[in-house]
N, C-alpha and C positions, 0 to 999 in steps of 0.2 A: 445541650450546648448548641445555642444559632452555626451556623455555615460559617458567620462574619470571624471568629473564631475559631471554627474547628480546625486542628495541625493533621496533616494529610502529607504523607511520604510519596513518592513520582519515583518508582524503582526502572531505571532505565526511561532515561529522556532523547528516543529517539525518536522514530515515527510518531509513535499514540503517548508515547511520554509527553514529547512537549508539546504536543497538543492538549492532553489532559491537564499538563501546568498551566497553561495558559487558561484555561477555561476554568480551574479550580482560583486561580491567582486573580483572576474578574470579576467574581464572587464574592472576593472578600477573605478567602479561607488562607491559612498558613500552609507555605508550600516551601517543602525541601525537595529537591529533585537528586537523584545519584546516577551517577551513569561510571559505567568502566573505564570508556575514557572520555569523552568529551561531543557535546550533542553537533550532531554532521559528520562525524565520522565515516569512512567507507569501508569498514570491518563486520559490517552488518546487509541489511534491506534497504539502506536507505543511501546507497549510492549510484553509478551509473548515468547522470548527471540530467535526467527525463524520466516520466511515467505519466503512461496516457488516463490523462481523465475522459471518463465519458459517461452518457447519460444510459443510453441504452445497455442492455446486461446479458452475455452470453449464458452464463451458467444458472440464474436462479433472479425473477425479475422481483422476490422481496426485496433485494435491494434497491429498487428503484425512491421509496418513500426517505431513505438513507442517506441518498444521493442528494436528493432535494437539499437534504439537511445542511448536508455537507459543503454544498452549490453555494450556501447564503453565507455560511459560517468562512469561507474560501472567501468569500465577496469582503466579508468585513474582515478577514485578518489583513486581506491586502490594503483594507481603507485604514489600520488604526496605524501599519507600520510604511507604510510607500512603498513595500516594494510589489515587483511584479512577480510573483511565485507562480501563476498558472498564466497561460497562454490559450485562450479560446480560436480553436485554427480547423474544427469540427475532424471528425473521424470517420475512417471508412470500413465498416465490418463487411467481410465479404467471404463467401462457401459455396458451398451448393446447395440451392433451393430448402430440398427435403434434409440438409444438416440439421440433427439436433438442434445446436446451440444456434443456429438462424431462424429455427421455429422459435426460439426459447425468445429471441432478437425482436419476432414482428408480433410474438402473444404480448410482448411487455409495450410495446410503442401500441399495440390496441387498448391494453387497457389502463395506462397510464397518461393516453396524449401525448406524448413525445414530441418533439420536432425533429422531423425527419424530412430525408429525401431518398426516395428508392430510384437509383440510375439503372440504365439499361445498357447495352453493349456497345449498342454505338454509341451512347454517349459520353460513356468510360473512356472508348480510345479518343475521343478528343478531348473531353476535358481535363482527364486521368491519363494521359501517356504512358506513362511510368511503369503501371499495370499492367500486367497481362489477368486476362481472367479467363474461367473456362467457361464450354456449355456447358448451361445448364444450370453458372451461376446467379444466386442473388448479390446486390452490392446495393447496403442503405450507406447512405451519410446519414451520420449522428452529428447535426446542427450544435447543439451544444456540446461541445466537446474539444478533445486539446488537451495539452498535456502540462506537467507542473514539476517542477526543478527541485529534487529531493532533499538537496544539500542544503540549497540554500534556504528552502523550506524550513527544517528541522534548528537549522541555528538561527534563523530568522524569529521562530515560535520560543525558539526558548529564550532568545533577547526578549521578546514580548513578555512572556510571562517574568524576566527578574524584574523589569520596567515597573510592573506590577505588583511586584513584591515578593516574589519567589527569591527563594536561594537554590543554585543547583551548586552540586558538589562534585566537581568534575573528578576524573581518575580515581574514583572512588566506588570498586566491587562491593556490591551487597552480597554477604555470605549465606545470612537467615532472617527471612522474614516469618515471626512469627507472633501465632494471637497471645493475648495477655489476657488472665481468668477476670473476668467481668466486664472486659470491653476494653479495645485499643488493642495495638501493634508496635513489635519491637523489633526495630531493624538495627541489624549488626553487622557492620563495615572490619576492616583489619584494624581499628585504631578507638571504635568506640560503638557504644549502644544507647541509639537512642528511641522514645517511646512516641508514638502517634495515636492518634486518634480514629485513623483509617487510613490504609496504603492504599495504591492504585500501582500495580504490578504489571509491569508490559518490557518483561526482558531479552524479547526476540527468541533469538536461534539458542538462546542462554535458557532459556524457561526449565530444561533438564538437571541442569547443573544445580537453580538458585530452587526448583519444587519438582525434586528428585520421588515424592511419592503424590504427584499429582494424578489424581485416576483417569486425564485422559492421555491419550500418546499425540505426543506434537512431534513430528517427524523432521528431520532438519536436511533442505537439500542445497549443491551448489549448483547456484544458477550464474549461467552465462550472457556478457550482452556484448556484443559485436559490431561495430561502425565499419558502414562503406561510403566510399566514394563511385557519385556518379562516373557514368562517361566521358559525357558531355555537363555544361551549366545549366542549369534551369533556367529561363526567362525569369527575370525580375519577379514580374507579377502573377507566377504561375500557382497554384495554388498546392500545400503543401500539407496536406493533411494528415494526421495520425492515422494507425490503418490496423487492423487485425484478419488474419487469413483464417475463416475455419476450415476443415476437411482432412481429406488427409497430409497436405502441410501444411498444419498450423503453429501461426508464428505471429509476431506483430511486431509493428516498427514506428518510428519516431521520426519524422527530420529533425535533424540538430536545431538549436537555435542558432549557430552560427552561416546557418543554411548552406553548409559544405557536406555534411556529411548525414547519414542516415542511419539511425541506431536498430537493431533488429533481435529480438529476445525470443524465448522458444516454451513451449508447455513446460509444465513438472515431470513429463514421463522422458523427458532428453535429460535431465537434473540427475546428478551423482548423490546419492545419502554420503551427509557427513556424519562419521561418529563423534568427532570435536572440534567442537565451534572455538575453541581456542588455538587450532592445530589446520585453519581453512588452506587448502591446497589452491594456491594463486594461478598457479601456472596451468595453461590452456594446452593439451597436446593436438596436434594435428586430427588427428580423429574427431574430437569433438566437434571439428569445425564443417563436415560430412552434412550435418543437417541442412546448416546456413548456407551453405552452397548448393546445395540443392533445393530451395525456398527462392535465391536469389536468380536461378537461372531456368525455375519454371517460373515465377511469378512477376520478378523485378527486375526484368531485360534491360536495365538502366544503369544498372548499379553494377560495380566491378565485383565480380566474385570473392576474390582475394578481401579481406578485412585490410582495414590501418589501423584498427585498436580493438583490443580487448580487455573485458574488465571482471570479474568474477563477487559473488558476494553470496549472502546466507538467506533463504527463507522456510520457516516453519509451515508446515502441511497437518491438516489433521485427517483423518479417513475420509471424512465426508467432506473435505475441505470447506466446510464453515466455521469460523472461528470462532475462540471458547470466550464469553464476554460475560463476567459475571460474578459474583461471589466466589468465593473458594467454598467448598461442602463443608458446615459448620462452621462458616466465619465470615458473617457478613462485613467485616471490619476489613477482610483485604478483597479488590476487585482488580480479576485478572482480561485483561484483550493479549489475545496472545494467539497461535495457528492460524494468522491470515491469508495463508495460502495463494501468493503470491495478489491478490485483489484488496489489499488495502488501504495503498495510499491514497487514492481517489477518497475516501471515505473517513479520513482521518481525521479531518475537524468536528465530524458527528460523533467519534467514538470517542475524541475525547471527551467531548461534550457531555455523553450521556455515561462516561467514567467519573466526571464529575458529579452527574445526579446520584450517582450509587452511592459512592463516597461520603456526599452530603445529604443523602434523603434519605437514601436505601430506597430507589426507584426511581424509574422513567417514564416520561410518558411517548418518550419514541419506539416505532414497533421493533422489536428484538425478540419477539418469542422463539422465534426459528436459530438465533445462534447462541441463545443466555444462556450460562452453564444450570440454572436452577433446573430442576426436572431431568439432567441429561445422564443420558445411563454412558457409565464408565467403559475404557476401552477394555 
């Protein structure tokens, strides 16, 4: 069967959902999309209302060829639909020196080319105020870089792909997705079953629930994000960059785009395990907020300790926190992106992208050896 045909299910259209509708829907292919409730929700990954994009990579620089992908596909969703989803405002990764993830920072900007700027101390406290940093630290600006609007992202993507020709199915839980004996998938909602040609399965912090004997373990935590308000205003034209701490307090922040406030998020080892993503605990206790105060008053002498908002949401972790993108074992008919381990929106229009080549080729020519589930030995 051509692609220009083939019927293709989008089990949860949120992050890599509706970017894989979109990409599958461009093609040509027949796209149902489902989702629990409704794409842009903030019951998942994809709220908090920012996520830094950037070029350079703390934890593992394959993503760097990823990124690219992602850079271009980012370029043209904003050109087919007007809006602005990402904000190029560049990024400031900053540790100390001999930090792992800062090694990890300047091996990828050598051997990728990167554009970059490595600042030094004095010239942090003038042009960077804001900052405090220590001896001994490094601090590059990632030039390309900035941050992209999750919300509006995610319902932005899924306008594009019905535009297209997708149908999504909103408030509408998938129970079982399962193979059909000689090819195709059957997915089964509370009110009907129907049959596809290939699914494309991306059910978040739900992955448990919806492939309850999946052989890897996708671990589901609550992550916290926290706005402050400065002291003082910032100059007009002060420059307002995305920013990530590594060391021992690492953390990373946002300026709003309302340029009032400053968002500030924390590793997965400050993150609470949920046992159910149906059952997410909203509420922030005073405790939790121990970290971000103590981030904000060694690092960001600017910013009032005290938050004025908090927002809580769900993200899936796997062991080696690289995410499972791939076939299901013995059924190349459904392909799962799922355990993105808190580093996936930045890269979302490449997965869907290449959820679409699976989908419709059964193959990519983008590099994914290092997170494909083929080959990957079970938890």
């Amino acid at each position: 069967m051509s692609a220009a045909r083939k019927r293709v299910a989008v089990v949860g259209v949120g992050t890599m959902g509706s970017q894989a509708a979109w990409r599958l829907a461009a093609r040509g292919a027949e796209v149902v999309g489902y989702d629990r409730y409704a794409p842009g929700h903030d019951r998942s990954a994809a709220g908090g209302e920012t996520r830094v994009f950037r070029s350079v990579q703390t934890h593992d620089g394959r993503y760097v060829p990823l990124v690219r992908h992602a850079d271009a596909l980012w370029k043209q969703l904003q050109a087919e639909t007007g809006r602005e989803l990402r904000r190029l405002t560049g990024a400031l990764v900053m540790g100390p020196a001999d930090d792992p993830e800062i090694r990890t920072v300047m091996d990828g900007i050598a051997e990728h080319g990167l554009d970059h700027e490595v600042i030094d101390t004095e010239a942090m406290a003038k042009r960077f105020p804001q900052f405090r940093v220590d001896d001994g630290d490094l601090v590059v600006l990632d030039s390309h870089a900035g941050f992209i609007r999750p919300e509006l992202t995610v319902q932005t993507t899924a306008r594009r792909a019905e535009e297209l020709g997708a149908r999504i199915r909103r408030y509408t839980p998938v129970r079982e997705v399962t193979p059909v004996a000689g090819g195709g998938v059957e997915i089964r909602t509370d009110t009907d079953t129907e049959r596809f040609d290939a699914a494309v399965v991306t059910p978040g912090p739900w992955v448990g629930d919806l492939l309850p004997d999946l052989p890897w373990e996708v671990s589901v935590y609550r992550a916290i994000s926290a706005w402050f308000l400065p002291h003082e205003d910032h100059p007009a034209d002060a420059e307002r960059p995305a920013f990530i701490r590594c060391g021992d307090i690492p953390f990373y922040g946002i300026p709003s785009p309302d340029g009032l406030t400053v968002k500030l998020g924390l590793p997965q080892p400050h993150h609470k395990p949920v046992d159910d993503p149906n059952r997410l605990n909203r509420t922030v206790a005073p405790e939790e907020l121990e970290a971000f105060t103590t981030a904000v008053r060694r690092h960001l002498p600017g910013l009032n300790p005290d938050p004025v908002r908090l927002s809580v949401f769900m993200e899936g972790y796997t062991d080696s926190t690289r995410p499972l993108v791939g076939p299901l074992p013995g059924c190349d008919d459904i392909v799962l992106l799922a355990g993105f381990s808190g580093q996936g929106f930045k890269i979302s229009p490449a997965m869907g992208d290449i959820a679409a080549d699976l989908a419709l080729e059964g193959r990519t020519s983008q590099p994914i050896d290092f997170i494909t589930t083929s080959g990957r030995s079970a938890a």
